[in-house]
C-alpha positions in Angstrom: -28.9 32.2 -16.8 -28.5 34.0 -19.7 -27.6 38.1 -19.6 -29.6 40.8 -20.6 -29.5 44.3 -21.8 -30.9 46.8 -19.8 -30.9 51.1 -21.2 -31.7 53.8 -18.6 -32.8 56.9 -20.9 -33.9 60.4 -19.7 -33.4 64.4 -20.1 -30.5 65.3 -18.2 -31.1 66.4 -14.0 -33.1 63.4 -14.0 -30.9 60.6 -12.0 -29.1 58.4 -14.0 -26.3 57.8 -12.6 -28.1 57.3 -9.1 -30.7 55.0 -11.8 -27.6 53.0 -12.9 -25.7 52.4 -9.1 -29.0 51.0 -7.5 -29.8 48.6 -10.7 -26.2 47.3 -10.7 -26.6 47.0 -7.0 -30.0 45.0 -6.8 -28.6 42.3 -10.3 -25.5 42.0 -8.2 -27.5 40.8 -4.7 -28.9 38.2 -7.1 -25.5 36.9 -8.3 -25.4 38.2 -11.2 -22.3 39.5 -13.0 -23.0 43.1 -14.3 -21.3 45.5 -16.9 -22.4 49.1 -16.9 -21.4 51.4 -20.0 -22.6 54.5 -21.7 -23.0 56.2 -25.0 -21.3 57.7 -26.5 -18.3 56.2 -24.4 -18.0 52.8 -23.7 -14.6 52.3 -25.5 -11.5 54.1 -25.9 -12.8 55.6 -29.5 -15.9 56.0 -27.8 -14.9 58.2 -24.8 -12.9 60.2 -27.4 -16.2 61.0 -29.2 -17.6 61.8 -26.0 -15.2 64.3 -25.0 -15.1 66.1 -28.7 -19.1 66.6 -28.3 -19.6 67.4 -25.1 -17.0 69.7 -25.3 -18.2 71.3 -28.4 -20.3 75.0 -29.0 -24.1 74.4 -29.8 -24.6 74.7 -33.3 -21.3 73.5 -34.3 -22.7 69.9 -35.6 -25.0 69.4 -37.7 -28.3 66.7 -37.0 -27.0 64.8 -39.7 -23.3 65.2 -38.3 -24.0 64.2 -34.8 -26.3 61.1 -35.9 -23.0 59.7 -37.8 -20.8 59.9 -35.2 -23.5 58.3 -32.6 -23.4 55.4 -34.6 -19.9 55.0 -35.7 -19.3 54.9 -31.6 -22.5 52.7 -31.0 -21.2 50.0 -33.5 -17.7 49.8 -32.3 -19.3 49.8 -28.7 -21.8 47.2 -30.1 -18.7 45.0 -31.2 -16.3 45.9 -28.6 -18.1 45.7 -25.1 -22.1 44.8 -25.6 -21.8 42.1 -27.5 -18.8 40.0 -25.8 -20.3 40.8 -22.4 -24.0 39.7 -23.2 -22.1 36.8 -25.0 -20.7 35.3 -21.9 -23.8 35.7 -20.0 -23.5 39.2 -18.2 -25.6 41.9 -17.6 -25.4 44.9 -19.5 -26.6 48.4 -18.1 -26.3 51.1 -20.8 -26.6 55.0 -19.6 -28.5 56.0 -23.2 -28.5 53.6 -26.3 -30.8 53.9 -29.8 -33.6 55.7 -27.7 -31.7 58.3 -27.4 -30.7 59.1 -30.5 -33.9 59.3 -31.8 -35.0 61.6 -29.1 -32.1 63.9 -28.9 -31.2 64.0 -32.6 -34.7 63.0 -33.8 -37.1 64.7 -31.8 -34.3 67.5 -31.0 -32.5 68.3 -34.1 -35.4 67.0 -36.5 -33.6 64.3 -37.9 -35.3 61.9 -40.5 -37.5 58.8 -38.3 -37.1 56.7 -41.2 -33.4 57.3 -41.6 -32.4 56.4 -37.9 -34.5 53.5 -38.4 -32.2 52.5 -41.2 -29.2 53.5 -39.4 -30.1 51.1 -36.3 -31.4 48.2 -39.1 -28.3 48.3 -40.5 -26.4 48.4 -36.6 -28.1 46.5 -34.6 -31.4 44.7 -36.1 -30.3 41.3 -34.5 -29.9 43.2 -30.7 -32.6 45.8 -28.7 -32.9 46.0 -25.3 -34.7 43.6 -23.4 -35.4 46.0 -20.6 -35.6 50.1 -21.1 -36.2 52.5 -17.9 -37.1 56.3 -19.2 -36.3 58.3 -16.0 -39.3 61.0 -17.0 -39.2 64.9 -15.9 -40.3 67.9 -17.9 -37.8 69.8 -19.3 -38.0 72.4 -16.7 -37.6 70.6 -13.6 -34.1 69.1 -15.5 -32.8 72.2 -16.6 -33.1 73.6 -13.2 -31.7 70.7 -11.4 -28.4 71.0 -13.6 -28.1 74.8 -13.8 -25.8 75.1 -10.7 -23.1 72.9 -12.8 -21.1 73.7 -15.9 -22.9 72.7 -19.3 -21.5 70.8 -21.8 -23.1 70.9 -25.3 -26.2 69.4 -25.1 -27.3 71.4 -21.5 -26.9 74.8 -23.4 -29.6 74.0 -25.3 -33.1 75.8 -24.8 -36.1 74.4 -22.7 -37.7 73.9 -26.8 -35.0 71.6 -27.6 -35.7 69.0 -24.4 -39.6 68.9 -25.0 -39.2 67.8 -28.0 -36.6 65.4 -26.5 -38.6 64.6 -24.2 -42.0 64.1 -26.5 -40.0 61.7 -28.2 -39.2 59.4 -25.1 -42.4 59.5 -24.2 -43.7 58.6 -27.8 -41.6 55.5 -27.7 -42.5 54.5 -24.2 -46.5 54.7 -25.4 -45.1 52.2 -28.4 -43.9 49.7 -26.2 -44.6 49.5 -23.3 -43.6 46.0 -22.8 -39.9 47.0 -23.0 -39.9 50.6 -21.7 -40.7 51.2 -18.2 -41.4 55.1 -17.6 -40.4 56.3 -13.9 -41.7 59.3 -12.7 -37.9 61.0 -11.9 -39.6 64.0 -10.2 -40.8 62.1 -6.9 -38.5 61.9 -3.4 -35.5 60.0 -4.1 -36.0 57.2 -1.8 -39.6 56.8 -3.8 -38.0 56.7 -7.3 -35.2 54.0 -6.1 -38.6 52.3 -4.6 -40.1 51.9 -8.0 -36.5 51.3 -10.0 -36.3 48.3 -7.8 -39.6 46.6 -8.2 -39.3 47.4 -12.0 -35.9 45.1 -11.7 -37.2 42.5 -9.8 -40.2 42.4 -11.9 -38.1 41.6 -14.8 -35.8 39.3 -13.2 -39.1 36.5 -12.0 -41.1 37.2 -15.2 -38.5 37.7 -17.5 -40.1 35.4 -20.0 -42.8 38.4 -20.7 -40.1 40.5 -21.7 -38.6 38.4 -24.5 
């Protein structure tokens, strides 16, 4: 069977990497050979971007700044790792892809809608994910589920900045819903791994609906 593409997107303190462990564990019971990856990161020039942002003071990049360098690592992860994997039939599970770009520097930073859309015409027309879960929580109930740990850039930001985020994801989830499944990140645990899974196996025996 051919391999897929798969993006988990949310704020942060909403259980992705929990999100991305119990999808690579359900593919995996059904034989299925499974890469998981993240942006920015995902290569060695990638996890060097990484680093360099995360590490960086709010403020110090500009929208347009950060957009570039989102890119630049999303098309040498594009080339690298996504493509070869999906090539030889794999699974791909992606911790944030285009959606988030267009959420964090879009709906955050007020970059240009029609500029990102160039940007991923000119990356990756030929390639969008077949399947997109949006772990959804309001800002508030992220912020506070993250403020125990050190903040890297993007967590300094204000409770303004991850509305709009947020607004965003939402946005694209209301514009296709055929690809983006929205799960309500605020529920018990057990609850939200519940719903992940039936949202998997949903797309692995009517797969066909999703292409």
């Amino acid at each position: 069977m051919p391999g897929a593409f798969i993006t988990i997107e949310g704020l942060e303190g909403v259980g992705k990497s929990t999100c991305l462990n119990i999808i690579k564990n359900e593919l995996s019971k059904h034989g299925h050979k499974v890469l998981v990856t993240r942006e920015p990161g995902g290569t060695q020039l990638g996890e060097k971007l990484r680093e360099w942002i995360l590490s960086g003071e709010p403020g110090s990049l500009s929208a347009k700044t950060e957009v570039m360098l989102m890119f630049a690592a999303r098309s040498h992860h594009l080339e690298k790792v996504i493509r070869p994997a999906l090539d030889k039939d794999h699974w791909v599970i992606c911790d944030r892809f285009t959606d988030a770009t267009f959420a964090y520097q879009g709906g955050g930073r007020g970059a240009s809608r029609e500029w990102l859309e160039n940007l991923k015409k000119m990356i990756h027309v030929d390639l969008e994910p077949h399947l997109t879960l949006l772990l959804d929580a309001p800002a508030e109930v992220g912020l506070a589920r993250i403020a125990n740990r050190e903040a890297d850039y993007f967590e300094r930001e204000d409770k303004d900045f991850y509305r709009r985020v947020r607004e965003v994801y939402l946005e694209i989830s209301i514009s296709e819903p055929k690809r983006v499944k929205v799960i309500n990140a605020t529920k018990p645990i057990d609850q939200v791994n519940d719903r992940l899974i039936a949202v998997i196996n949903e797309f692995l025996f009517h797969r066909e609906t999703y292409l």
